[in-house]
C-alpha positions as CSV (number, residue, x, y, z in Angstrom):
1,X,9.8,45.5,2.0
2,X,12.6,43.3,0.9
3,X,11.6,39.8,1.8
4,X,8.0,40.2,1.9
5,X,6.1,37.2,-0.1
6,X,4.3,38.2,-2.8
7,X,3.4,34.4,-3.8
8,X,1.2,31.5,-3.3
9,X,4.0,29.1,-2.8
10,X,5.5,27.8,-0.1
11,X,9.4,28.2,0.7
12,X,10.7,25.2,2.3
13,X,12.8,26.0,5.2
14,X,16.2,24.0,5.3
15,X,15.0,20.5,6.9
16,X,17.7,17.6,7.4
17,X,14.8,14.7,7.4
18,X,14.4,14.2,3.5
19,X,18.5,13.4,3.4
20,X,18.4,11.3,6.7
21,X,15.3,9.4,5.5
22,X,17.0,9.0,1.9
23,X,20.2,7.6,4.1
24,X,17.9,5.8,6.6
25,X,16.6,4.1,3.8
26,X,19.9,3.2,1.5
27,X,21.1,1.5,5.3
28,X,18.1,-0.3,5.5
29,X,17.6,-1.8,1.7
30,X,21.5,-2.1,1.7
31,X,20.8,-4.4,5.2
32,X,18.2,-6.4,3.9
33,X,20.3,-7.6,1.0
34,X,23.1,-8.8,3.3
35,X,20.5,-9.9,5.8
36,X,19.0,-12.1,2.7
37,X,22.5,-13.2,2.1
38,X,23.7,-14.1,5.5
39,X,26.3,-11.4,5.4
40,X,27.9,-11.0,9.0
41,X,25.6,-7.4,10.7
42,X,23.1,-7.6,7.8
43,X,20.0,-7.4,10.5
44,X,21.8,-5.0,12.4
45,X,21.9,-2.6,9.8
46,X,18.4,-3.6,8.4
47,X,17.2,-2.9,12.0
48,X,19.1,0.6,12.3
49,X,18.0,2.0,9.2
50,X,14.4,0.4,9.8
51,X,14.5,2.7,12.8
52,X,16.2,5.9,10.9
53,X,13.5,5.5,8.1
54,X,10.3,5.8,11.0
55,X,12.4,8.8,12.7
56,X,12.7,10.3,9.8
57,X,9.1,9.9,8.3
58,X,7.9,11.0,11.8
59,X,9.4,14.0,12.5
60,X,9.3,15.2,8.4
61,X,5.4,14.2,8.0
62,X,4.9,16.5,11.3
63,X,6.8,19.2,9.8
64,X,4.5,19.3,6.9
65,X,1.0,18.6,9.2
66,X,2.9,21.4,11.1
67,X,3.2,24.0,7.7
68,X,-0.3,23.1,7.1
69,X,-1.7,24.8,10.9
70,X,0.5,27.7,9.8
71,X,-1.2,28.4,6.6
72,X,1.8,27.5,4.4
73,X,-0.4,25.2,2.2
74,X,-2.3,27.4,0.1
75,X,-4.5,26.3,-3.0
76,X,-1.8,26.5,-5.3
77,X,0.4,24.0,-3.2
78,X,-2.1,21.4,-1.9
79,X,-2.5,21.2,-5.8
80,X,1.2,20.2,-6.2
81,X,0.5,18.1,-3.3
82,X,-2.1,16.0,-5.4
83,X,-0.1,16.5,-8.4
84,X,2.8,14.2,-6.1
85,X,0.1,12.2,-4.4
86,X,-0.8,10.8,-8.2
87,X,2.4,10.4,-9.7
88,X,3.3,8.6,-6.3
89,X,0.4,6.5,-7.2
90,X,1.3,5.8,-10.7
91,X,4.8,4.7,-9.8
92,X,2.7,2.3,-7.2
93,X,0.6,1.1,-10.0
94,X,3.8,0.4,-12.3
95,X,5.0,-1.9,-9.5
96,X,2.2,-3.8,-9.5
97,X,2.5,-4.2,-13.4
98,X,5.6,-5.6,-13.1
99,X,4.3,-8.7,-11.2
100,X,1.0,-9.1,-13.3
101,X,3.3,-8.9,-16.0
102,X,5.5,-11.9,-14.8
103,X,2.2,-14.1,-13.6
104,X,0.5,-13.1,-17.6
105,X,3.8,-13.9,-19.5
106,X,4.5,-17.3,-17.1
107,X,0.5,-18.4,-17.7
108,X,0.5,-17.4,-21.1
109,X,3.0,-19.4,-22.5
110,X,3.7,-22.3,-20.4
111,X,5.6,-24.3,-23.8
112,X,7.9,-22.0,-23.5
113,X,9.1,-22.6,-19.8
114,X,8.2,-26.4,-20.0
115,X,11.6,-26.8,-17.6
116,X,10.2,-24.6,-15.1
117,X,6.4,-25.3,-15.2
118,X,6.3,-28.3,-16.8
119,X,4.8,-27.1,-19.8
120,X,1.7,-26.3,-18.2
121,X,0.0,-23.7,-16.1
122,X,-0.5,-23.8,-13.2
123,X,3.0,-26.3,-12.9
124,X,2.6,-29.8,-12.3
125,X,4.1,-28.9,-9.0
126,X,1.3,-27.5,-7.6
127,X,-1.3,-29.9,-6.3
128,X,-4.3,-27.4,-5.6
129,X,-4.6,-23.8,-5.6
130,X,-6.5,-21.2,-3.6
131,X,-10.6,-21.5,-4.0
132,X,-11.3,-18.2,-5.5
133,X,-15.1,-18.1,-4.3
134,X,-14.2,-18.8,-0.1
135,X,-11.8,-16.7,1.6
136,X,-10.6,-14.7,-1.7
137,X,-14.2,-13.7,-2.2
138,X,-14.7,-12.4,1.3
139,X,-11.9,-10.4,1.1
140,X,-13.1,-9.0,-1.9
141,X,-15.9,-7.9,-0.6
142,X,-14.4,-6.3,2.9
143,X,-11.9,-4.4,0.6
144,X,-15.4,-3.1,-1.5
145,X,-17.2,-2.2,1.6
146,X,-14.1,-0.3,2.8
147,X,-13.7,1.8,-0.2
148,X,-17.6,2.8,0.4
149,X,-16.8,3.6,4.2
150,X,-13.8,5.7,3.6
151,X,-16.0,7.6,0.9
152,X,-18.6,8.7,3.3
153,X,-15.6,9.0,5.6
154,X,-14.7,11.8,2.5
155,X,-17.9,13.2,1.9
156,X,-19.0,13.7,5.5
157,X,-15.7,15.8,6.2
158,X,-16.5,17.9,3.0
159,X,-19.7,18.5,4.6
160,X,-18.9,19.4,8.1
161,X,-19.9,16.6,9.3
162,X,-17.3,15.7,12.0
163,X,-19.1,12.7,13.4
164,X,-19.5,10.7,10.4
165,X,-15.9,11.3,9.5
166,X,-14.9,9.6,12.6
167,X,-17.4,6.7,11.8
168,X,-16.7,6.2,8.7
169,X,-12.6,6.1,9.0
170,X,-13.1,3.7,12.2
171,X,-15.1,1.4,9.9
172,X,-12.5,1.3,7.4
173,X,-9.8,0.5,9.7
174,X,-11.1,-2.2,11.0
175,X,-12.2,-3.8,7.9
176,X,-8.6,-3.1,6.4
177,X,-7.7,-5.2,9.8
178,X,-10.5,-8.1,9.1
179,X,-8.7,-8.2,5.6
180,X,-5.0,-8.7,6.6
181,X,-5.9,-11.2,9.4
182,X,-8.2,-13.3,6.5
183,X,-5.2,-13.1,4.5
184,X,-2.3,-14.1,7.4
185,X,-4.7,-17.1,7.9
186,X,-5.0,-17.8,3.9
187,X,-1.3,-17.8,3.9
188,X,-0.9,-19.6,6.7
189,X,-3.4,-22.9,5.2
190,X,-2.2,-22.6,1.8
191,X,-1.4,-25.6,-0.4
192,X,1.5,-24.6,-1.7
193,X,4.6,-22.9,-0.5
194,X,6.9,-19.3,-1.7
195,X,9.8,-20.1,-4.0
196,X,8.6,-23.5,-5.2
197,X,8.1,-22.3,-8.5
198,X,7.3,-19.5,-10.6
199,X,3.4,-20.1,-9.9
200,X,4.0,-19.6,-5.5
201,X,6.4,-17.1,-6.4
202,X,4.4,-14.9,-8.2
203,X,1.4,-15.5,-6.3
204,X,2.9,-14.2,-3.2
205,X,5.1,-11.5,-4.0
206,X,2.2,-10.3,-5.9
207,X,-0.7,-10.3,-3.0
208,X,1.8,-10.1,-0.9
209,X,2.8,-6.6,-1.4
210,X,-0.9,-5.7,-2.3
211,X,-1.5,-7.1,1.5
212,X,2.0,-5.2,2.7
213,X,0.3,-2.0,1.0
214,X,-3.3,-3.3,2.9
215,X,-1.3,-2.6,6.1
216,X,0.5,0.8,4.8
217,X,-2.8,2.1,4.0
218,X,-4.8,1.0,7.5
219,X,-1.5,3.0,9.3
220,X,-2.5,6.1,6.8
221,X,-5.8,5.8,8.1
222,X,-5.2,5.2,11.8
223,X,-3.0,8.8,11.6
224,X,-6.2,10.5,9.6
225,X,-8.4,9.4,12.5
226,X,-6.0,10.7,15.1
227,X,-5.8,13.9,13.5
228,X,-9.5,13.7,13.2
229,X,-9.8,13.7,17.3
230,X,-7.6,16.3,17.3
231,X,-9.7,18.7,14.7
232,X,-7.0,19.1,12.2
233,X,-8.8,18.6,8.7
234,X,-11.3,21.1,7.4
235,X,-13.4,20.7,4.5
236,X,-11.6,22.8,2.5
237,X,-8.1,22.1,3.2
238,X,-7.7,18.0,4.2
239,X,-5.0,16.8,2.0
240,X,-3.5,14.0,4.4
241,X,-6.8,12.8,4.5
242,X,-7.3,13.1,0.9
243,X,-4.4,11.3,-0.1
244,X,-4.8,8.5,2.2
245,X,-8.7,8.1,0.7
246,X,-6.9,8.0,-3.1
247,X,-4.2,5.1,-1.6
248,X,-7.3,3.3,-0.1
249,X,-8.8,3.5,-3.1
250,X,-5.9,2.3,-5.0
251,X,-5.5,-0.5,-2.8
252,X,-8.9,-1.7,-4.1
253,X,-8.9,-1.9,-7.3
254,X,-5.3,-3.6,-7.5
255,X,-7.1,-6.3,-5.4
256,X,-9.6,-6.5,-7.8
257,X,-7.3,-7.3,-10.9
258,X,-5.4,-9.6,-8.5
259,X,-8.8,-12.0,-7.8
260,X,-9.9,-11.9,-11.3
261,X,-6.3,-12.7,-12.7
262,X,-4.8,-14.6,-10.4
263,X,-7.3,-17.0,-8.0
264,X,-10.1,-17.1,-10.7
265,X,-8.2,-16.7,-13.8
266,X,-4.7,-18.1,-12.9
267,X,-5.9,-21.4,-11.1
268,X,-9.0,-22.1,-13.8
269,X,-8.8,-25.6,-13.8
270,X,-6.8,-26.6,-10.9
271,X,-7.7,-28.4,-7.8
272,X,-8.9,-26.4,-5.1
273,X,-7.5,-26.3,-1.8
């Protein structure tokens, strides 16, 4: 019969929500920067397309939850679907390089920026830096228990096991929450200040998108335990869970490069705060 599907992949149907998230998001980043220049409506257009960029996500990642109940996600396209889960990743990790790559050259070669830092590294401006072995530490370890919990959060969906899924993706959450409150706190009793020089600068841009990706990845986890109530994943076809495990995962070892490099490493002999 003409039209029949003779295929394992999956047609997409004509769906407006990738071009109004795509617009939703042009509004919003185009927003911020007038926002961030004091441009007259700047928040109201970071606001709006704030709002058009949630709408959108909502309604498009319920679409696809949606094709998943109706069998549309066969083996061949939750492959794809990792296959854009890891390059998503890699473009994440590429982000992060960028910064580590601006904290390494600054720290490296501190004669060469002797107008900015002073000639030395950490800068002359900064007084005391962040005790690597108090709260850093703890966070550390709250970030390594959470990748253990959202593994047996993994392996207790691939076996059946409904209960320890639950468990194991409510332990995670709240450990992802212990961890952004320790760091709101850290932030909040620091000895130094963002945009004072290159050292605050890149210290905060740098854990503070690891922290904004913290919070990301607990909201990817609070909808995976949702859907868990609700019965959705199965142990052979849990993608949304998968890929939120991977972005946990991910999550954890940035922050692991981040205390070696940039508490321990980055403030060695330094004053403590």
């Amino acid at each position: 019969m003409a039209g029949t599907k003779n295929h394992d992949y999956h047609i997409l149907p004509t769906d407006p929500w990738p071009f109004i998230l795509s617009f939703s998001a042009l509004v919003m980043t185009s927003g911020l920067a007038l926002f961030m220049h004091e441009y007259r409506f700047g928040e109201y257009l970071l606001i709006a397309g704030l709002l058009g960029v949630l709408i959108a996500m909502y309604n498009w990642f319920g679409n696809i939850v949606k094709e998943a109940h109706e069998g549309s996600h066969t083996p061949v396209v939750q492959l794809h679907q990792r296959y854009g889960m890891i390059l998503f990743i890699a473009s994440e990790v590429m982000f992060f390089v960028g910064w580590f790559w601006a904290f390494f050259d600054f720290s490296l070669f501190p004669s060469a920026l002797t107008d900015v830092v002073g000639g030395q590294w950490p800068p002359k401006a900064i007084e005391a830096v962040m005790d690597p072995w108090d709260l850093p530490l703890l966070n550390t370890l709250i970030l390594l228990c959470s990748g253990t919990t959202v593994t047996w959060a993994h392996h207790s969906l691939i076996h059946g096991d409904r209960d320890g899924l639950k468990k194991g993706l409510w332990a995670t959450i709240i450990l992802g929450l212990i961890f952004s409150a320790i760091q709101a706190y850290e932030y909040a009793h620091a000895p130094f200040v963002f945009g004072q020089n290159t050292y605050g600068s890149v210290f905060y841009m740098a854990t503070g998108f690891h922290g904004f990706h913290v919070i990301v990845g607990t909201i990817m986890l609070i909808v995976c335990l949702v859907r868990a109530y609700k019965g959705h994943f199965t142990p052979k076809q849990h993608f949304g869970f998968e890929a939120a495990a991977w972005y946990w995962h991910f999550v954890d070892v940035v922050w692991l490069f981040l205390f070696v490099s940039v508490y321990i490493w980055g403030g060695a002999g330094a004053p403590v705060h």
